[in-house]
C-alpha positions in Angstrom: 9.5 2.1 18.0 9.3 -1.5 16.3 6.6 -2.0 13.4 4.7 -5.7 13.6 4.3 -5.0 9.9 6.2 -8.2 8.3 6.0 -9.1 4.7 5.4 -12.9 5.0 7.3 -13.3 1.9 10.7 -11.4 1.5 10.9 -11.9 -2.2 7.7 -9.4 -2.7 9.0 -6.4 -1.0 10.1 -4.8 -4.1 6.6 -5.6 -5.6 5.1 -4.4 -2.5 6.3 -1.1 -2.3 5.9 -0.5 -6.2 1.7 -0.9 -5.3 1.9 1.2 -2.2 3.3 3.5 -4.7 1.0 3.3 -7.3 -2.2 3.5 -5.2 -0.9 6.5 -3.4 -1.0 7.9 -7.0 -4.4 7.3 -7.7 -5.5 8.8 -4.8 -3.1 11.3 -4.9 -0.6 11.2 -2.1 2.5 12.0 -2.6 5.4 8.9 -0.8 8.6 9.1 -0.7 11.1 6.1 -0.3 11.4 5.5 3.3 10.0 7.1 5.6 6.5 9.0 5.1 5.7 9.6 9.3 4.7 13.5 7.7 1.2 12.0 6.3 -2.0 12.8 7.5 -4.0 10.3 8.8 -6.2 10.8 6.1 -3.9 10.5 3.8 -2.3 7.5 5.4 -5.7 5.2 5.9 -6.4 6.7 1.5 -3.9 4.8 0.5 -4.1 2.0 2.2 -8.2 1.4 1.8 -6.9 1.6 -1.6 -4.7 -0.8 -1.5 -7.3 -3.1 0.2 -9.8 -2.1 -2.9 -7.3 -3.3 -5.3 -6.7 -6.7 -3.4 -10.1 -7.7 -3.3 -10.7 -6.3 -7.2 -8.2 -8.6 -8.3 -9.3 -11.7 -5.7 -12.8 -11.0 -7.4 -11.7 -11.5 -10.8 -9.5 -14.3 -10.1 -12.5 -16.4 -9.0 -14.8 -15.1 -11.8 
């Protein structure tokens, strides 16, 4: 199985995976490096809606 999910710039992979991180903590899901195929899909669509929260809080406050 092949993921379309494509970082558009390499460079911010690192950076990337450091805020997948911390908003899995906030919500409190527990990732591990790599693979994390074990999550719930609850647990899966938490973190990323609060990823998406925390793009468009800081796209909010850029324009402010």
């Amino acid at each position: 199985m092949t993921s379309n999910n494509r970082i558009v710039v390499p460079e911010a992979k690192e950076a990337m995976e450091k805020f997948k991180m911390e908003a899995a903590n906030e919500v409190g899901v527990t990732l591990k490096q790599g693979y994390n195929g074990d999550l719930t899909s609850r647990q899966a669509g938490s973190v990323g809606g609060q990823m998406v929260k925390k793009m468009i809080e800081s796209y909010e406050n850029s324009i402010k």
